[in-house]
C-alpha positions in Angstrom: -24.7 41.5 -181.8 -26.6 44.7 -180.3 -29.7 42.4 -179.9 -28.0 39.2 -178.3 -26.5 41.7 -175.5 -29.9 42.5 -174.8 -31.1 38.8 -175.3 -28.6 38.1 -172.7 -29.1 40.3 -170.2 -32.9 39.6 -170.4 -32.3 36.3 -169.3 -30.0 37.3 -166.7 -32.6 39.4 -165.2 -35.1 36.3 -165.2 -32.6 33.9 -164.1 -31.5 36.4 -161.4 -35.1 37.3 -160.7 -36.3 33.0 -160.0 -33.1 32.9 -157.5 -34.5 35.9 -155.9 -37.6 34.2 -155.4 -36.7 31.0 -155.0 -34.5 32.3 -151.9 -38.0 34.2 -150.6 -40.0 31.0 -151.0 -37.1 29.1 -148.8 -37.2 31.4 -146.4 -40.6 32.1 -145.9 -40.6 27.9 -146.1 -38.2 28.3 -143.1 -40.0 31.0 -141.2 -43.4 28.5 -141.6 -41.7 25.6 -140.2 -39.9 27.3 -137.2 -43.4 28.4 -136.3 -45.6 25.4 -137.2 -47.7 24.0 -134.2 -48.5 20.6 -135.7 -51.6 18.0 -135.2 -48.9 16.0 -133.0 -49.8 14.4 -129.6 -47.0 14.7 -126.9 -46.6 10.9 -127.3 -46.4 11.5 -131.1 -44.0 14.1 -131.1 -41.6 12.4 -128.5 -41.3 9.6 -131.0 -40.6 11.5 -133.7 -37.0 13.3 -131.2 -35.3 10.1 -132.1 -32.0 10.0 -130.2 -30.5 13.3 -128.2 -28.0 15.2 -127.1 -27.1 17.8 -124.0 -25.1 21.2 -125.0 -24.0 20.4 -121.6 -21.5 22.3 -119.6 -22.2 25.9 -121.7 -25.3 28.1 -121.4 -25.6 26.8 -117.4 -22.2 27.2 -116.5 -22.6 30.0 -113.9 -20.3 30.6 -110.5 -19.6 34.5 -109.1 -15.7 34.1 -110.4 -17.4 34.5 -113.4 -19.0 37.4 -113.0 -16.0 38.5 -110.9 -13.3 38.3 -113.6 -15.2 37.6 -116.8 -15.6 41.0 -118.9 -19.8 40.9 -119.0 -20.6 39.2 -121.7 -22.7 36.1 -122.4 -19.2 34.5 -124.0 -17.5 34.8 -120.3 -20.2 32.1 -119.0 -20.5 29.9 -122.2 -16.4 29.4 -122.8 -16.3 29.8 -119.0 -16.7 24.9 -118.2 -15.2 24.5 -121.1 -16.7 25.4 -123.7 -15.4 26.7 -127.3 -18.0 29.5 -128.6 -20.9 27.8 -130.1 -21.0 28.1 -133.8 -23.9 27.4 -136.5 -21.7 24.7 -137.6 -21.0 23.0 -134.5 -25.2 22.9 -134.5 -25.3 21.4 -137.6 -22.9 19.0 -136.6 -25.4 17.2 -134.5 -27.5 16.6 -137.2 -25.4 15.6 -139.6 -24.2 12.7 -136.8 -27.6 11.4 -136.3 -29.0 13.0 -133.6 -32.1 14.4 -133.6 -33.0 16.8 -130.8 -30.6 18.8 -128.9 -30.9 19.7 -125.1 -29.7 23.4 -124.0 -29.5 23.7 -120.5 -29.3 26.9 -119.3 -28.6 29.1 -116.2 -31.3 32.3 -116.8 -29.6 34.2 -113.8 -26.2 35.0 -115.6 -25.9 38.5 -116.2 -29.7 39.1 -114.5 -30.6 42.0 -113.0 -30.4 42.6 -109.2 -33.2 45.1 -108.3 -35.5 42.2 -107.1 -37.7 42.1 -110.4 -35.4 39.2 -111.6 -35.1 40.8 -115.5 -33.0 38.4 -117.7 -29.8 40.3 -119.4 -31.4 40.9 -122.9 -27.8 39.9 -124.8 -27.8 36.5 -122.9 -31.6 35.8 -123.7 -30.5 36.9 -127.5 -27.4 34.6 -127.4 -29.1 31.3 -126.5 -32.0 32.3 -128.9 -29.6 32.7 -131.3 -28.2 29.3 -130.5 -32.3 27.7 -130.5 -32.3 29.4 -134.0 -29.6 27.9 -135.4 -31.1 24.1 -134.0 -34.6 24.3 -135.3 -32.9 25.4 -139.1 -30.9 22.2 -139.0 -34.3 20.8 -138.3 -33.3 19.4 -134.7 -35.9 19.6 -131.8 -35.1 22.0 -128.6 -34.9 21.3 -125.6 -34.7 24.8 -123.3 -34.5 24.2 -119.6 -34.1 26.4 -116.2 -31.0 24.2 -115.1 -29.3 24.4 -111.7 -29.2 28.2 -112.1 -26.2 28.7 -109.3 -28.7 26.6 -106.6 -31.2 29.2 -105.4 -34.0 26.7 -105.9 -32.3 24.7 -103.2 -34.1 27.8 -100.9 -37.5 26.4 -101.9 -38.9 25.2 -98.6 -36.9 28.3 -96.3 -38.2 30.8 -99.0 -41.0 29.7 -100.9 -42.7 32.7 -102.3 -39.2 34.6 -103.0 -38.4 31.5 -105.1 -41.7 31.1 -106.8 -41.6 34.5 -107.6 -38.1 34.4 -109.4 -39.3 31.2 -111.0 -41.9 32.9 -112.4 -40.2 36.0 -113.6 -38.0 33.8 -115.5 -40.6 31.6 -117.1 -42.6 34.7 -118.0 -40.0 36.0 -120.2 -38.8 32.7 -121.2 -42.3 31.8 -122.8 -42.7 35.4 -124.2 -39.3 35.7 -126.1 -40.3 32.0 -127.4 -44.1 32.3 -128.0 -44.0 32.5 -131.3 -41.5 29.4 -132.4 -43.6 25.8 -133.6 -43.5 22.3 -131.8 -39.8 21.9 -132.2 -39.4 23.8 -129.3 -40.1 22.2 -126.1 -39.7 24.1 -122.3 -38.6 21.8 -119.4 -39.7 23.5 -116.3 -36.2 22.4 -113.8 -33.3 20.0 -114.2 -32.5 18.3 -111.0 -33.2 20.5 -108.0 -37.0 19.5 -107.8 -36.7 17.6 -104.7 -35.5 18.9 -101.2 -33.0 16.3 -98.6 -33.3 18.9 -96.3 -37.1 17.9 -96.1 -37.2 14.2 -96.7 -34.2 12.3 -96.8 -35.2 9.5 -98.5 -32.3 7.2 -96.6 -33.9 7.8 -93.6 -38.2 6.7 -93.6 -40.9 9.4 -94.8 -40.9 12.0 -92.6 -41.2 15.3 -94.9 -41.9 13.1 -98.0 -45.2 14.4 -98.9 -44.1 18.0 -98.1 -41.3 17.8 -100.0 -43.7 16.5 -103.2 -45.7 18.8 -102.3 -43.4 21.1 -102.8 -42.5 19.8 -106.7 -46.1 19.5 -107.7 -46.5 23.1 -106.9 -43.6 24.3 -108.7 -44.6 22.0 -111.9 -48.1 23.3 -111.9 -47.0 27.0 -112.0 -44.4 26.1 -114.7 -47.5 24.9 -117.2 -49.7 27.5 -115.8 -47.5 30.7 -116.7 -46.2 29.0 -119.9 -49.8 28.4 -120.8 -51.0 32.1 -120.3 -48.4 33.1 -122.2 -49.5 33.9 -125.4 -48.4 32.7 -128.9 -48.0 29.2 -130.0 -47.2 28.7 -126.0 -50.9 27.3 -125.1 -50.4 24.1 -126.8 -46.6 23.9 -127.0 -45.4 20.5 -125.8 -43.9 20.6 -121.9 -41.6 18.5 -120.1 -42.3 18.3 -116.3 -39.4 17.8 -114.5 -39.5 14.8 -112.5 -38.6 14.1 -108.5 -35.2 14.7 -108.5 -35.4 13.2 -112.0 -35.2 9.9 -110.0 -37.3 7.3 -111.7 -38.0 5.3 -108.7 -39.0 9.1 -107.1 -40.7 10.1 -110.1 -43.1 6.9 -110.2 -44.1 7.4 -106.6 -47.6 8.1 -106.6 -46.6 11.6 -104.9 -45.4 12.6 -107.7 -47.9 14.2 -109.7 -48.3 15.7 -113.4 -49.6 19.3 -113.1 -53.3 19.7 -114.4 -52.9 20.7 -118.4 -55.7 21.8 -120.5 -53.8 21.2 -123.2 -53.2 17.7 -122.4 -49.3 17.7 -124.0 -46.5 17.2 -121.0 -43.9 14.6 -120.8 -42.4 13.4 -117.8 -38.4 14.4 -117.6 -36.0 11.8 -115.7 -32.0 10.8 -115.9 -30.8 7.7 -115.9 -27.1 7.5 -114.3 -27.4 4.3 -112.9 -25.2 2.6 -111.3 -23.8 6.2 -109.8 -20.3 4.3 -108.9 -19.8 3.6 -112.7 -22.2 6.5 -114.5 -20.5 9.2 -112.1 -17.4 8.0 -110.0 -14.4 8.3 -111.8 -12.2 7.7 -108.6 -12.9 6.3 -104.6 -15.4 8.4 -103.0 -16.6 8.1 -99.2 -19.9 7.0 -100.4 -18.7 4.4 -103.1 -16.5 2.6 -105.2 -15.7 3.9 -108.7 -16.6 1.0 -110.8 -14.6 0.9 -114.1 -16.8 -2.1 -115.9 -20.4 -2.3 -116.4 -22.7 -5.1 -118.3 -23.5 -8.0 -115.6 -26.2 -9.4 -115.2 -27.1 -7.6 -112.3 -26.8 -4.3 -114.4 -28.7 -5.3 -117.2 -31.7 -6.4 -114.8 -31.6 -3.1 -113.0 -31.5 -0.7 -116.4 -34.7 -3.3 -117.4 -36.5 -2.9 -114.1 -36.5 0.7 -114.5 -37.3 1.3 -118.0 -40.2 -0.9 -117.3 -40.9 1.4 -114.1 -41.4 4.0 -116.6 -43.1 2.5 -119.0 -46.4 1.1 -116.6 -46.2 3.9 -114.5 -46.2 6.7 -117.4 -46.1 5.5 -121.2 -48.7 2.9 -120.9 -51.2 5.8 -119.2 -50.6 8.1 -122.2 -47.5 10.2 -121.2 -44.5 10.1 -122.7 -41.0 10.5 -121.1 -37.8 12.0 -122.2 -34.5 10.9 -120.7 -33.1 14.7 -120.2 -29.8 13.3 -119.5 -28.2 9.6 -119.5 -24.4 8.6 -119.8 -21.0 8.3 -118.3 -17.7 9.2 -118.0 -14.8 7.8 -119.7 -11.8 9.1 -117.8 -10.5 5.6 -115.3 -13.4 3.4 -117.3 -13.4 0.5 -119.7 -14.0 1.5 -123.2 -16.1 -1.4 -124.4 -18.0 -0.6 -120.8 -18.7 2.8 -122.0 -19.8 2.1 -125.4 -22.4 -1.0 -124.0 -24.0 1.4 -121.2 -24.2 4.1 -123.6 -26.2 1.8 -126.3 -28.0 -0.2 -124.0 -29.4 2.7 -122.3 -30.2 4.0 -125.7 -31.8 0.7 -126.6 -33.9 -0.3 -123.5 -35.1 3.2 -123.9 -36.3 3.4 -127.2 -37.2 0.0 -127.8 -40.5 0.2 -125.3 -41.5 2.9 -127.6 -42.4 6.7 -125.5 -39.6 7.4 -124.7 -36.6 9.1 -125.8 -33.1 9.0 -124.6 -30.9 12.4 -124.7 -27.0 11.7 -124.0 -25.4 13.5 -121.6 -22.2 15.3 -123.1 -19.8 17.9 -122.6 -16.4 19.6 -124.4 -14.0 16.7 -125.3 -16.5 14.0 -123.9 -18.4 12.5 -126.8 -18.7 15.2 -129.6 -16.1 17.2 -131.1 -17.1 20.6 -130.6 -14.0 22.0 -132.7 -14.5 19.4 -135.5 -17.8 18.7 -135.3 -17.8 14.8 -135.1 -18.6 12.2 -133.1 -15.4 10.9 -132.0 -16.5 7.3 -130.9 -17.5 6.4 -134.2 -18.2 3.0 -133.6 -21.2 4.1 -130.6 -21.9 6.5 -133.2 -22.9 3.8 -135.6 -25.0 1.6 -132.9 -27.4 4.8 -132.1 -28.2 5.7 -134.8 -28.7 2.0 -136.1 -30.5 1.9 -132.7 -32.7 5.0 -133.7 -33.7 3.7 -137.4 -34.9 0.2 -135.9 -36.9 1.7 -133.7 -37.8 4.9 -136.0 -41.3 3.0 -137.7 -42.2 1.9 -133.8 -42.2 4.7 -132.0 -43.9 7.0 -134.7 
């Protein structure tokens, strides 16, 4: 009896000794692959993001009431649009619905400091790293982004060096909290705000146009040259330039240039909310008339001319393209409307191969945050059918 107590607890030792190292091997498995730098071209790796989608409406959401009456913290800006607190779950969740890489935009200047040196609150940068971490494990790709940031940028052409300098604070200690993570992590230098009305109205002839792409080309250029000094896996992690605007039309100008890269691995970033009355108006505004149906021909020839835009100007040259942000609302719109933009965005994209669409999407629009599903399960089911037919094609 003596001797099978000892047999037994020999073998619990061993058994208990394999889990331990079977749990080291996994996670040193896991710490390998959230640092791998792959043999991957930029054109290779942007086929291999299948179909996206935005954390939108969280880490960006910024406004002075907030730091007025919230209590400090980096949950007072991520609840503050809308937002339940992010959870590992809720990252999973993507994955387990299909998608494959997840967009975090994110406003760096919550919580920063305001001695001129531009120093990023160390609990924010911790919280959304915390948020990158819990992607990459469920084996999605990251986006990061300097998003709309409270619309300093927009002081570009009064304040240029000011603005260059905070935009390269930020960068600078983006890229070296980061340096170390693998290809699954990509940096997009801006969101939107590349592109200045107060310079060149494009409604009203050239005048200003080349100083205002001047203006964008600069600001690109320092984004790959500080990321690219950085240090780390940073000097050949894959970039995403942000486009004119993101307009395609402004982004294939021949103004628009990609900044010079060494490395030779940038994509070109652009959003696709076209037609505005239907992919933004949700009511009558001065400019336009919200437009509740979409899918004439008219629409389907304008979504074509534009992917096609993109693909001669960009993806036949060698650089791929990521659709940051695509989508609509569904508040005053036809459902059937919605679901047909959504997937034929989604298919017009993928289908010319280099390019991968990212849907736009916010609390209690497309995915349920609280239960961690897709809640249109039928669009659900057409992108990802979208993303397996096109899977072999784009890879």
């Amino acid at each position: 009896m003596k001797f099978k107590k000892i047999l037994a607890n020999f073998m619990a030792m061993v058994i208990m000794a394999g889990a331990v190292s079977s749990l080291a091997v996994d996670s040193a498995a896991a710490a390998d692959k959230k640092t791998e730098m792959r043999n991957m071209s930029t054109m290779e790796i942007v086929g291999d993001m299948g179909i996206g989608i935005n954390l939108g409406n969280t880490f960006e959401s910024c406004g002075e009431w907030i730091d007025k009456w919230g209590d400090g913290t980096p949950k007072a800006y991520e609840t503050a649009w809308g937002s339940p607190v992010v959870t590992e779950d809720m990252i999973k969740g993507y994955k387990k619905a299909g998608f494959d890489t997840l967009r975090i935009p994110v406003g760096w200047s919550n919580l920063m400091s305001d001695d001129g040196k531009y120093t990023i609150s160390k609990a924010y940068m911790e919280r959304v790293n915390e948020v990158v971490d819990w992607a990459l494990d469920a084996d999605l790709y990251v986006i990061i982004n300097l998003h709309w940031d409270g619309g300093w940028l927009e002081n570009i052409p009064t304040d240029f060096d000011e603005c260059l300098k905070k935009y390269e604070a930020i960068w600078k200690q983006v890229a070296k909290n980061f340096k170390n993570y693998g290809d699954k992590l990509i940096f997009e230098s801006q969101n939107e705000e590349l592109g200045w009305i107060s310079v060149w109205n494009h409604y009203g002839g050239n005048k200003g146009k080349e100083e205002s792409y001047d203006y964008v080309n600069k600001i690109n250029q320092k984004f790959v040259d500080v990321v690219r000094k950085s240090g780390g896996n940073n000097g050949k992690r894959h970039l995403l330039i942000s486009g004119y605007n993101t307009d395609i039309e402004h982004t294939c100008d021949p103004l628009f240039k990609m900044p010079k890269d060494e490395a030779k691995r940038c994509a070109v970033s652009v959003h696709y909310y076209n037609p505005s009355t239907f992919a933004i108006l949700t009511e009558d505004a001065s400019w336009g008339k919200a437009a509740s149906t979409w899918g004439t021909k008219a629409d389907f020839a304008e979504l074509d001319k534009q992917m096609d835009m993109l693909k001669k100007t960009f993806v036949d040259k060698g650089i791929p393209v990521i659709i940051g942000e695509y989508g609509c609302p569904k508040e005053n719109k036809d459902e059937a409307s919605v679901r047909r933009y959504l997937s034929k965005v989604c298919d017009s994209s993928l289908s010319r191969g280099g390019i991968c669409p990212v849907l736009w999407d916010i609390t209690g629009l497309h995915y349920d945050r609280d239960k961690y599903v897709v809640t249109d399960k039928t669009l659900q089911k057409t992108l990802v059918g979208l993303k397996k037919k096109y899977s072999k094609k784009n890879k």
